[in-house]
Structures are given as C-alpha cells and as structure tokens.
C-alpha positions as CSV (number, residue, x, y, z in Angstrom):
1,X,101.6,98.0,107.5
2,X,100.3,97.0,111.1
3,X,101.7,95.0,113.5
4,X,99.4,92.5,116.0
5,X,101.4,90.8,118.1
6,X,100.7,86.8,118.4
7,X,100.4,86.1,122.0
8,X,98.4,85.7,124.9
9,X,101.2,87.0,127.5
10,X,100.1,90.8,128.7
11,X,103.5,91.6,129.6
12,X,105.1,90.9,126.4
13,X,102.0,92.8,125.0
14,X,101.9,96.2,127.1
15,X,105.6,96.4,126.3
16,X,105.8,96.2,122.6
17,X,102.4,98.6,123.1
18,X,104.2,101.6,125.1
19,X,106.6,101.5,122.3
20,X,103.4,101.7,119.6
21,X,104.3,98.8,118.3
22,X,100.7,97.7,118.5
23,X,98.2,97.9,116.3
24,X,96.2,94.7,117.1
25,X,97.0,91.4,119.0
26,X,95.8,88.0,117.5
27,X,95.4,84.6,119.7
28,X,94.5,81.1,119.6
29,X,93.5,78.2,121.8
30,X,97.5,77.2,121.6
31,X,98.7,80.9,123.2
32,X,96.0,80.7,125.4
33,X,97.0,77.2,127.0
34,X,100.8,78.8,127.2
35,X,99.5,81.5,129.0
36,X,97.9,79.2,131.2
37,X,94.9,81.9,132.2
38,X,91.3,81.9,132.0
39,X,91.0,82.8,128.0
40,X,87.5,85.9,129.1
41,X,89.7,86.9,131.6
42,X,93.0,87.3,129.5
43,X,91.2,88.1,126.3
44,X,89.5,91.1,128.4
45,X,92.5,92.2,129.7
46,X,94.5,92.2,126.6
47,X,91.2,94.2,125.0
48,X,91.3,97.0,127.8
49,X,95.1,97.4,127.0
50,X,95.3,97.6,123.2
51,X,92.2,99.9,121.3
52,X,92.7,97.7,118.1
53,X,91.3,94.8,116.9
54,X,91.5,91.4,119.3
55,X,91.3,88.2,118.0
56,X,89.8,85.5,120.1
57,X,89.3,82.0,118.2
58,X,85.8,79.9,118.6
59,X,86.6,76.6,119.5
60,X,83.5,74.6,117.8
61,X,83.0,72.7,115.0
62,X,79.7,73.3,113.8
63,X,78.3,76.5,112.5
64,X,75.8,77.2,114.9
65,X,78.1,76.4,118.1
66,X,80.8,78.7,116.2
67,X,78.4,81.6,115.9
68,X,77.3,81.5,119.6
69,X,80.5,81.2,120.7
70,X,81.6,84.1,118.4
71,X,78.5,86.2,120.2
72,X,80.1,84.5,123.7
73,X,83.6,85.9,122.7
74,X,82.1,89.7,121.2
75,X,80.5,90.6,124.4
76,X,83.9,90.9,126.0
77,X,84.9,94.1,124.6
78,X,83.6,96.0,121.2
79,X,87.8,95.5,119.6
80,X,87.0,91.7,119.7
81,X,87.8,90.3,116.1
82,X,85.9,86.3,116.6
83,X,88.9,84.6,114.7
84,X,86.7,81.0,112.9
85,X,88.6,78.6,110.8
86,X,88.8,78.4,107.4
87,X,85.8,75.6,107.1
88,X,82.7,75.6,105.1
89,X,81.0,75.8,108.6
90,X,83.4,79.1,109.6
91,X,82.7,80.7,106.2
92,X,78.9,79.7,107.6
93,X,79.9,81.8,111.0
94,X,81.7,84.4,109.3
95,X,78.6,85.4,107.0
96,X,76.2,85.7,109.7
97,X,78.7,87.3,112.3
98,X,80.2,90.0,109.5
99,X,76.4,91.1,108.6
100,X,75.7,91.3,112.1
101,X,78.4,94.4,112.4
102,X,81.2,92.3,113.9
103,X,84.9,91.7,113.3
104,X,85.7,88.2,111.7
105,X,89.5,87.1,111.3
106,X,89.4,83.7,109.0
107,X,92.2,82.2,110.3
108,X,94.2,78.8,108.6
109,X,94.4,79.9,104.7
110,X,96.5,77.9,102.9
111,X,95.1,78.9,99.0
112,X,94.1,81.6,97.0
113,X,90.4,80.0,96.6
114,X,90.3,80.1,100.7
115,X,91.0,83.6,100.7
116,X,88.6,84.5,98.1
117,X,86.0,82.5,99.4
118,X,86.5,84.4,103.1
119,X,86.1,87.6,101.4
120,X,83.0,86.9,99.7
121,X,81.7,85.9,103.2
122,X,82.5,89.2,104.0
123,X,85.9,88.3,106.4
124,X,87.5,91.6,108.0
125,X,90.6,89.7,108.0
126,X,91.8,86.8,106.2
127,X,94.9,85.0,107.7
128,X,97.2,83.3,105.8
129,X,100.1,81.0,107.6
130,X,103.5,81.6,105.7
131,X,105.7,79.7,107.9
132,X,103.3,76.4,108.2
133,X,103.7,76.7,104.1
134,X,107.5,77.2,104.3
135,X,107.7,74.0,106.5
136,X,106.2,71.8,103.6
137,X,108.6,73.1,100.9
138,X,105.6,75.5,99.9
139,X,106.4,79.2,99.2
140,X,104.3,81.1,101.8
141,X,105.1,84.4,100.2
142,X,104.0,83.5,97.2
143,X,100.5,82.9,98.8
144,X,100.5,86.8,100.6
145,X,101.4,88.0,96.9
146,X,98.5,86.2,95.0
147,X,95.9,86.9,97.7
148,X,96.8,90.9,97.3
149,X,96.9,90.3,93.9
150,X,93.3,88.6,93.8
151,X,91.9,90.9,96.5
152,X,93.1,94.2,94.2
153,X,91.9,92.9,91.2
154,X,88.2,92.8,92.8
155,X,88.6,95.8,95.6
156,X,88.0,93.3,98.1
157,X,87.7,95.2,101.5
158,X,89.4,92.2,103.5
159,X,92.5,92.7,104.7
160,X,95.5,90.3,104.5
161,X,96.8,89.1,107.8
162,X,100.0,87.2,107.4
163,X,100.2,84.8,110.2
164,X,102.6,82.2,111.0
165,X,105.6,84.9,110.9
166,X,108.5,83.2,111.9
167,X,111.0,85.7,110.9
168,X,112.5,89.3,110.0
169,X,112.5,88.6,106.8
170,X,109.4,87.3,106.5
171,X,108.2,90.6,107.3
172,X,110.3,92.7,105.1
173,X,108.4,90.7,102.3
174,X,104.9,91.2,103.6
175,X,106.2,94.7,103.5
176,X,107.1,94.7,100.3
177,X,103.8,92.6,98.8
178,X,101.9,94.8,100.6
179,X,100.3,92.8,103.7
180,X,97.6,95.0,105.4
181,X,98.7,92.8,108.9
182,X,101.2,90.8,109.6
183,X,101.3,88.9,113.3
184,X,104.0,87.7,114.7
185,X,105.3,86.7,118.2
186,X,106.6,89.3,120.2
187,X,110.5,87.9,119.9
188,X,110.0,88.7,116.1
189,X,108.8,91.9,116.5
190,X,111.7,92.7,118.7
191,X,114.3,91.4,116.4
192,X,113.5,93.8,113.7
193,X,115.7,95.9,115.3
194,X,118.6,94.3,115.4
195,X,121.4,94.5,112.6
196,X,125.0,93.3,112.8
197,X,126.4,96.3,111.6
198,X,124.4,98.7,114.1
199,X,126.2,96.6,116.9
200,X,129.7,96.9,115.1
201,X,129.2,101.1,115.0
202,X,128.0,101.0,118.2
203,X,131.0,99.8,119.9
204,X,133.4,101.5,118.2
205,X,131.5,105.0,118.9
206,X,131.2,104.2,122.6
207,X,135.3,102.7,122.6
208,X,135.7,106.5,121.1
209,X,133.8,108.3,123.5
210,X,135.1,106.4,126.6
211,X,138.8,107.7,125.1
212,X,137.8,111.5,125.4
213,X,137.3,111.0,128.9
214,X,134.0,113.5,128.7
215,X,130.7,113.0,130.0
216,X,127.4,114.9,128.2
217,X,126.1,115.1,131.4
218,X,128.3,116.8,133.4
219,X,128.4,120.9,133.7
C-alpha cells in the first residue's frame, strides 16, 4: 500500500520522505491556506522533493475553467496529479484531462456510484473521505471495501485513495481491504509507530542496561 502524505508543509514532507515514507503527497485549497504560501510556488517545491504523484486541486466550478486550470496546475512539474471534485462538471474535466495523458485524482467520493462513475471517466485516483463518513454515523470503511469490490469485479485501473484518514486504525483497515492509497496527515503517519507495549519493553531494557553499568561503545 502507498502512503501520500496530506499536507502542504515541506518540512513535515521531506521528513516523513528521508524515512521513505513517501510515495505521493495530496493537497487541497484548505492545506494550502494553512501553509499560508503561494499554492505554484509550494506545489513546485513539494513536486521537486517527492518523484510521485502530486495532487494540486482546481478551484473552479465549471468544466471548462476546471480543465484550464488543471493545464495551469500540470505545467508545474510532470508528477502533478490535477485533483477535480467529484461533480458532473469534474467528471467533464477528468475525461478530457485523463485522454490528454495526465494524472486526475477525483477527490470528495461519498458512494459507490461516484467511484464508478470516476473510473469510467478514466480517474487515475479516486478518493474516498472515510472520516467525513464516520462523522455522520456512516461507515467509511465500508465505502473503501465496496469500491475495491466494484473496481475488481470490472478490472478498473483506478486506484483507491482513502482520504480523510483520521487514524491508525483507519489505516490498518485500508490495509486490510486492500486500498491502493491511503493519505493522511503527517501526525497520522507518525503514529503508526507507536504501541504501548513497545514503550513498556523499552524501559525496562534500558532500566536493565543502565544496571550493568556497560557502555557498547566503549573499548
């Protein structure tokens, strides 16, 4: 499974990146106003920093505007995924963007219907949000699993982005389903590491080792 990281901050980026934690990075008008930057500048940063996909969202409403800005947004660097909405216009943008050779990340899927639609449209990613689900007593996983069940049953090519990844768990599950992608916010990411128990051990070895009074490296 890949990991993109949801955010527009660089330095949260390259971090996770020198690790290889980073497979992709996805962002939105939201992340870009946090990181309070110019979005060609940051977007073109991130781009020279990472060598997967980049997802930079258009910001129109119409078709046409979202296709020229989705051209706009490609020119900055050939890992630009042009991340549309999940509208009639978007699947409009996606079309004509996806035969023209380019990335396309359909972004705010909330149905099965949505994602099949978004692959027909010939989406490289589809994105569906778990969490915004979760929050309306909606089970977000249960959308991942029918979208990978839909998407095998046809050999759809698309690949399933879960967005809106609040949690550890929530991306055990993806695991388990079988997301191609999941994105989640750096602090997520980094919390995959952490386990109660791990802590616990790691104590008690170093309480043990501080006893033997020895140092590994000292001759």
């Amino acid at each position: 499974m890949k990991f993109f990281v949801d955010s527009a901050d660089v330095a949260a980026i390259a971090e996770l990146n020198a690790l290889g934690m980073v497979d992709g990075v996805t962002t939105n008008p939201s992340l870009i106003l946090k990181s309070g930057r110019n979005i060609l500048e940051v977007t073109k940063e991130i781009c020279n920093l990472v060598s997967g996909p980049v997802s930079a969202e258009v910001v129109a409403a119409k078709a046409e505007d979202m296709i020229e800005e989705g051209r706009h947004l490609a020119e900055i660097a050939p890992n630009i995924a042009v991340k549309v909405p999940l509208t009639w216009d978007g699947l409009r943008a996606c079309k004509v963007l996806s035969d023209e050779g380019r990335m396309v990340n359909v972004t705010l899927c909330f149905s099965v219907n949505q994602a099949l639609l978004a692959a027909k449209a010939g989406a490289t990613f589809i994105s569906p949000f778990i969490g915004r689900l979760d929050d309306i007593n909606l089970d977000g996983m249960e959308l991942i699993a029918d979208i990978r069940q839909v998407y095998d049953n046809y050999d759809f090519k698309t690949e399933v982005l879960a967005a809106s990844v609040r949690t550890p768990n929530h991306v055990a599950d993806c695991a388990r389903i079988g997301a191609n992608v999941i994105t989640a916010p750096p602090a997520v990411i980094k919390a995959l590491a952490n386990h109660v128990l791990t802590d616990k051990g790691l104590d008690m070895f170093n309480a043990d080792w501080a006893k033997t009074g020895q140092s590994i490296l000292l001759k």
